[in-house]
N, C-alpha and C positions, 0 to 999 in steps of 0.2 A: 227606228225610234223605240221598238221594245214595244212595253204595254202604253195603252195611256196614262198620261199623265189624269192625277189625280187633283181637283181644285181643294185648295184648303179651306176655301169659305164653306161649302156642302161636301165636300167630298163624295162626289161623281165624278165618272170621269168625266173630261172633255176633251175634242178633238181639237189635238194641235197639231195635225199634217196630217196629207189627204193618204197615209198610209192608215192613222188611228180610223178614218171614215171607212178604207177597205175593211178595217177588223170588224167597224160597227154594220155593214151590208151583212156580214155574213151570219148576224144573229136568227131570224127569225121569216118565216117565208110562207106563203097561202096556198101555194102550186108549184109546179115543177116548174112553168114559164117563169116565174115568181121568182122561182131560186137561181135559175138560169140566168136573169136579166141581174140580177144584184149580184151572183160570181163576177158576171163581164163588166159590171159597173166597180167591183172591188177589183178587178184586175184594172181597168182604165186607170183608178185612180193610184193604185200602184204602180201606174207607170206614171202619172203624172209626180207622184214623189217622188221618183224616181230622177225625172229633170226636174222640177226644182232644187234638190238637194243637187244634182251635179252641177248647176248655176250654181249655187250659195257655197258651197265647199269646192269648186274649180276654178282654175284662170286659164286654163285649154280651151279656146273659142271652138277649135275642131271638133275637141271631145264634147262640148257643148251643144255644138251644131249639130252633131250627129243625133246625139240623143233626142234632140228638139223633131230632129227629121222621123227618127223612127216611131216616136209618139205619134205623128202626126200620119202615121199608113195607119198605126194602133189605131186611133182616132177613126180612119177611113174605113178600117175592117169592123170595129164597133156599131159604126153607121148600117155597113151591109148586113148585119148580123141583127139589126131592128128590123129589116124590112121583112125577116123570115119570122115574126113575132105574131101571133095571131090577131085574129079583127077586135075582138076585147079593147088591144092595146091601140091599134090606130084609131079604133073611137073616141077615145079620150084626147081630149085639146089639151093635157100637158103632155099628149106623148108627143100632138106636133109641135111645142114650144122646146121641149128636150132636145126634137132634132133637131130645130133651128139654134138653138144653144151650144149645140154641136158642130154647127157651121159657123157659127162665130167662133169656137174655138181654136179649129182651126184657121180661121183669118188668122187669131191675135196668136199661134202659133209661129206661124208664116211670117207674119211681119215682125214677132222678134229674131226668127231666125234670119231674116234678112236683117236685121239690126246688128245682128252676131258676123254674119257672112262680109258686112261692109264696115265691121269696126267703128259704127257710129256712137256718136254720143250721147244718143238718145236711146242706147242697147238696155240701157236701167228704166227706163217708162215703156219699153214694149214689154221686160218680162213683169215687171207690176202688171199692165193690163193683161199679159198674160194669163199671172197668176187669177186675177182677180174672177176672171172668166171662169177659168177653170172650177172656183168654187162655186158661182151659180153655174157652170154645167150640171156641177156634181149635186147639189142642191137640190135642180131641175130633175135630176133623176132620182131623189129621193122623194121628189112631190109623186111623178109621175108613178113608183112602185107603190105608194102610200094611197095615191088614190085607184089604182087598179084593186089591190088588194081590198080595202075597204069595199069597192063595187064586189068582188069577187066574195068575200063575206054575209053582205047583203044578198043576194042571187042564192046563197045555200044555205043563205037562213044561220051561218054560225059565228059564232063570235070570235073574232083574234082573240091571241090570249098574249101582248104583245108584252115584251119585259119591262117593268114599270105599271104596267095596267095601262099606257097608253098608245096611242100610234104614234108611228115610226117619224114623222115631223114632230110631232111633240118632243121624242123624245133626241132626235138631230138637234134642234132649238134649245132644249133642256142643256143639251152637252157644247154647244154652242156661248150658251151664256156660262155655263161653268169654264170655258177655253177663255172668255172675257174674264171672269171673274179670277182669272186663276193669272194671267197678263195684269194686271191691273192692282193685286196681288203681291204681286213679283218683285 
C-alpha cells in the first residue's frame, strides 16, 4: 500500500492496512527488547497483510489456504519467540492478554481456513472474524510495548521523547481516528 494514506480532515496519517501499522512499530523504541518485540510485531503484521490482501485480491481457495496456513506457523513462531522475552514482560497482565489474543488468533485463523479448505458459505464471516481479531491482536501488542516501555521510562527516571510528544497508544488511536475520518471522508 506504499506510504500511508494521508486524512484530509487533519492530515495525519492513518492506518489503513495492518502493513501502514508495521511502518508505524518501527518508529521509536526504549531498549533493544523494545525494538526486537515491535520488529517481530511489524513483521506479524506484514504477514497478516499479506493474507488479507491475497483474500481480497484472489479467488485461488489453495493459494488462499496456504497463505492462511503459513501465517498461522508465523503466528506459532511469534508465540515461542515471547516466551525468550525477559521477566519485565511476563509481569505485565497485557503481556498475558497479548498471548491469549494470540491464541485466539489462531483459532479464528484455523477456522477460516477450514471455511476456505470446505468451500463453505460462511468462508466470508470466518475471514471478517478473522480479520477483526487480528487488529486487536495487533492493538494488544501495541498496549502491551506502550506499557512496558512507559514502566521501563519510569525505572530510569527518563523520559520518552515519543513523535507527537505522546505515547504510542495515543498516538495508534490518533491515526486510528484519522483512518475513520479519512473512510467517512471518502
Amino acid at each position: 500500500m506504499g506510504l500511508m494514506a494521508i486524512s484530509r480532515t487533519s492530515l495525519r496519517p492513518s492506518l489503513q492496512s495492518f502493513d501502514d501499522l508495521s511502518r508505524f512499530l518501527r518508529q521509536s523504541f526504549v531498549d533493544e527488547e523494545s525494538r526486537q518485540l515491535r520488529e517481530n510485531v511489524s513483521v506479524l503484521a506484514v504477514q497478516i497483510d499479506h493474507a488479507v490482501r491475497t483474500r481480497r485480491t484472489g479467488t485461488d481457495s489453495i493459494a488462499i489456504t496456504n497463505t492462511v496456513d503459513g501465517l498461522v506457523g508465523d503466528v506459532r513462531q511469534h508465540q515461542i519467540y515471547l516466551t525468550g522475552l525477559g521477566a519485565a514482560w511476563h509481569m505485565l497482565t497485557e503481556f498475558r492478554i497479548y498471548r491469549r489474543s494470540l491464541r485466539h488468533l489462531i483459532h479464528a485463523a484455523a477456522a477460516w481456513q477450514q471455511s476456505l479448505e470446505r468451500r463453505s458459505p460462511s468462508e466470508r464471516d470466518a475471514f471478517d472474524a478473522f480479520e477483526r481479531q487480528a487488529w486487536r491482536t495487533l492493538g494488544d501488542a501495541l498496549l502491551v510495548i506502550d506499557m512496558y516501555e512507559q514502566a521501563e521510562d519510569a525505572q530510569t527516571g527518563h523520559q520518552a521523547k515519543p513523535l507527537g510528544g505522546t505515547g504510542l497508544m495515543q498516538r495508534f488511536w490518533g491515526l486510528l481516528r484519522g483512518n475513520r475520518s479519512t473512510r467517512d471522508s471518502a
